[in-house]
Steps between C-alpha positions, in 0.01 A plus 500: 500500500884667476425742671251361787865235566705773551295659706430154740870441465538851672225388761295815402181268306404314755374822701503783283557625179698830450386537115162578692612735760401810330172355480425406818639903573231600283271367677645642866472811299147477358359382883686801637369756293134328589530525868664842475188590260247335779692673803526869329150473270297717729779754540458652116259777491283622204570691199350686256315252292444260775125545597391609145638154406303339748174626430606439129511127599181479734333626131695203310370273750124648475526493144565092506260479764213657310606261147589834348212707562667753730732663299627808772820324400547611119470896610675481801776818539721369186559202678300236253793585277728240706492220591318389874628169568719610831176685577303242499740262624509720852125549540479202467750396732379751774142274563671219585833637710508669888615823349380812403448552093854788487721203719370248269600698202840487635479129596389432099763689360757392674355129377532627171837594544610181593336315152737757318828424742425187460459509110847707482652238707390198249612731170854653705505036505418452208717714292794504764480156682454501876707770644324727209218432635533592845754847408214573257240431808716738744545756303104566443465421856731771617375762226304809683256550180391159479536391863322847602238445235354171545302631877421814356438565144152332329618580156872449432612207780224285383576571122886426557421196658286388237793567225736294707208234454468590104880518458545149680240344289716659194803365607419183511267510171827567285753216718229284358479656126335401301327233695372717836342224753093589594641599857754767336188582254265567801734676736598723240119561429425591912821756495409672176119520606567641795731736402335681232211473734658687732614781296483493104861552444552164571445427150876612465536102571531501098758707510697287684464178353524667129824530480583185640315273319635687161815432657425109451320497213830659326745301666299170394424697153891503470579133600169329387370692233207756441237232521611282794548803716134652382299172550670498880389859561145407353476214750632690778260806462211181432583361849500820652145581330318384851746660696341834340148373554554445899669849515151646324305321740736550819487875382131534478433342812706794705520768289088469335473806344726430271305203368177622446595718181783389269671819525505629858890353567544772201322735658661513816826462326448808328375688816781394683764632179392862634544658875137466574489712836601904590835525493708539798877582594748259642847522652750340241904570607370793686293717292108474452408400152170408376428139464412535134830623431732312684812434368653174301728435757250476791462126452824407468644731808271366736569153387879598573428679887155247623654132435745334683857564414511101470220480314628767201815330476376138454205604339743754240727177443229257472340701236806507276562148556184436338503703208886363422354174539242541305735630220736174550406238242703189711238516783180305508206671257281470767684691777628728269074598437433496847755757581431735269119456625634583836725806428203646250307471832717699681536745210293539270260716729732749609595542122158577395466760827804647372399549185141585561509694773146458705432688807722357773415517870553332859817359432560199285181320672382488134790265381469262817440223235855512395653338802467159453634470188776765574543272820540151276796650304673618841432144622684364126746777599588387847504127388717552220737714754499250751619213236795725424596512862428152549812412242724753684441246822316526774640792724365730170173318478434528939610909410266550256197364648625700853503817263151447392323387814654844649388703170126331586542568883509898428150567329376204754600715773398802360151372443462377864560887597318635226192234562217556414619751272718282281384633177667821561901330519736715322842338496812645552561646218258751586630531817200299661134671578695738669652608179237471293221657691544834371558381148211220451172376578503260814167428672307605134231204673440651788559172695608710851158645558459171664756509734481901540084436584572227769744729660245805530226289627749354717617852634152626564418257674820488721351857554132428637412684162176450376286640205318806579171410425597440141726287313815650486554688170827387346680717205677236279800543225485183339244200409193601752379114484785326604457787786184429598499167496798537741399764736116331514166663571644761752598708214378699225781557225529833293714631276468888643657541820294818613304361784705174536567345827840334346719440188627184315769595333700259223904584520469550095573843323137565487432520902582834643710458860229662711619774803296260749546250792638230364294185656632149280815507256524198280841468415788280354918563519416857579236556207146602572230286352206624663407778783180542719473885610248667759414798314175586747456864506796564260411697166640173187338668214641191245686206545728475190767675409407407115191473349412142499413500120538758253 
């Protein structure tokens, strides 16, 4: 009642609050990232996995459909060993929406990236207040790997949205220890169903909320006793009980061969602990090294060159606010457990990758699901920065928010001119794409064969060109699907270039640069992303300049 008088006695009530400003932002900032998602949807092209997905969730569908009688589903590739929910979710979608079933993949997943923006946004809130909550919000919006992700990736967007889901539901299950409301009980049983339903790892969820709820049960061990602080835990873990019966059932519904035997989610965790597939060489700081062997610091380097110089440094000191908060026994038990749920998030992954060492490959596509919680500590971080510039007056606190809003206008600016190839950002501390195309992987997707095949058709045509009196024969280097569903029926893709009529050539290490006309060049800030060649009476004998696997 203080606080509303003071602000009436300022005339600021009456019309509109400024303790809600950053919320109403967040919102701006939510509906622009939807109408930039419904403008640009159609502009993403396909990648690797992208039509062996789909057909993966046509056979989810038919399996429903048939009440579990056709079961094409549960020997599909090795793809009955995730989860299908985004699958399904898209096929779905595509009987009911004007678009064809690839654009509506794009316009689902960029849906699904908005749940987990929007579920960073409410934890960045809820651990950080209202300015958290919209830095936190910005700073996943403006990260290439997660921004880049959620059009084009089946696998890793839709499972990092579902652990901001999972992680919110967490966050708000220990504010409420040891007395979580049935909304915080279900919410956290969606998110953790559909996260280990998308991809078994998700079951790492424990490992986050260990360690913080030990954290409370000793603190409250210390002040209450042994007994009072066990009997809290008991009820707590009772109360969650359900929560763990709706992530079962949440789990089984999109991810169903896991349910019909006990033991599958075992299974496929133990087929995914091994490199399942031919190994192959990729280009790590300049050299070729096999992804079974890459080295410990691959993870961590490309953190350091692919995010945001804003988003390291808030994200660096958000994550060592929360441990030293976590460590400080004058702040409130609760926060103090939700922190260190937060930075195990963020961390506890990479450590294990460190110290395991699995087969690492396309980037850090694989630890997408990081970014929203690494996100919520740079919103803490840029909340608890602006506070200190707020006491040092107001000139400070109109600098600081200047500062960031030009640190998010760079990667904003890059991603318009890298678009629709945001997932391959390097910042400037690799010296951009530019710098880093000889060093690292940037279209590893295969996105530009979109762009690079509506540029060839485009030229022939422009040239009164026609087929001659057989589909073109096309040699590809890269995914031949995304290809041919982008060239259509006038062509016939190949991987041997003897004979060929043209080349599609990826701008990886892999694609030789053919000594042929050069008809379509795909390219971004002076890097090559994809090339179309005429190679009609020219002797290619092979299109790599590596074997593709060894």
């Amino acid at each position: 009642m203080a606080h509303a008088t003071i602000e009436a006695q300022r005339g600021l009530a009456p019309r509109f609050c400024f303790a809600r400003l950053p919320d109403h932002l967040a919102v701006v900032v939510l509906a622009i990232i939807a109408a930039a998602a419904l403008a640009t949807f159609r502009d993403y092209g396909l990648g690797w996995d992208d039509y062996t997905h789909a057909q993966y969730g046509d056979l989810l569908l038919a399996l429903y459909r048939s009440g579990f009688t056709d079961r094409r589903a549960f020997n599909f590739v090795n793809l009955y060993m995730y989860g299908g929910g985004f699958d399904m979710l898209a096929a779905v979608t595509a009987k009911f929406l004007p678009f064809d079933l690839f654009e509506t993949r794009r316009l689902v997943g960029a849906a699904v990236g908005l749940v987990g923006l929007f579920a960073t946004w409410r934890i960045g809130r809820r651990i950080a207040g209202p300015l958290g909550g919209l830095v936190a919000l910005v700073l996943l919006a403006v990260c290439p790997d997660y921004y880049g992700h959620m059009f084009i990736n089946p696998k890793d967007g839709p499972f990092a949205a579902a652990m901001a889901v999972a992680l919110l539901g967490l966050t708000r299950a220990l504010e409420e220890y040891p007395r979580p409301t049935p909304a915080t009980v279900a919410l956290f049983g969606i998110g953790l169903g559909i996260t280990v339903g998308s991809r078994v790892i998700g079951g790492m969820a424990a490992l986050y909320a260990a360690p913080a709820v030990a954290l409370i049960v000793v603190e409250e061990a210390r002040r209450c006793g042994l007994w009072t602080a066990t009997r809290r835990c008991g009820r707590f873990i009772c109360l969650l009980l359900p929560g763990l019966l709706i992530a079962y059932l949440v789990m089984g519904l999109v991810w169903p061969w896991a349910v019909i035997a006990p033991l599958n989610p075992l299974r496929s965790l133990e087929y995914f602990s091994v490199f399942f597939e031919k190994p192959w060489k990729e280009m790590f700081g300049g050299v070729l090294v096999p992804v079974p062997e890459m080295p410990w610091s691959y993870v961590p380097t490309l953190f350091a060159l692919k995010m945001p110089e804003v988003f390291l440094v808030l994200t660096l000191a958000g994550t060592i606010s929360a441990l030293l908060t976590s460590a400080r026994r004058d702040a409130p038990l609760p926060r103090r457990a939700s922190l260190l749920m937060l930075a195990g998030a963020a961390l506890i992954p990479i450590a294990i990758t460190l110290v395991t060492r699995p087969a690492l490959y396309n980037g850090i596509r694989h630890f997408v699901f990081v970014t929203p919680p690494l996100a919520a500590l740079g919103g803490l971080a840029g909340a608890q920065m602006f506070d200190w510039l707020q006491r040092h007056g107001r000139m400070a606190a109109a600098t600081g928010i200047a500062l960031f809003a030009a640190a998010v206008a760079l990667p904003t600016v890059e991603f318009v001119r890298l678009h629709p190839y945001q997932y391959t950002y390097f910042n400037h501390l690799a010296g951009g794409i530019a710098g880093a195309d000889e060093r690292y992987m940037l279209d590893y997707w295969g996105l530009s064969f979109k762009q690079a095949a509506t540029a060839l058709n485009a030229e022939l045509e422009e040239r009164h060109e026609q087929p001659p009196g057989r589909p073109w024969k096309i040699a590809v280097c890269g995914p031949h699907p995304p290809a041919d569903v982008a060239l259509g029926p006038d062509y016939i893709s190949t991987w041997d270039p003897r004979g060929a009529d043209f080349a599609l050539m990826l701008g990886e290490f892999y694609c030789a640069t053919l000594d042929a006309p050069i008809l379509v060049e795909v390219a971004r800030e002076g890097v090559v992303y994809a090339r179309a060649y005429d190679i009609r009476g020219r002797a290619v004998t092979s299109l790599f300049t590596v074997p593709p696997v060894e």
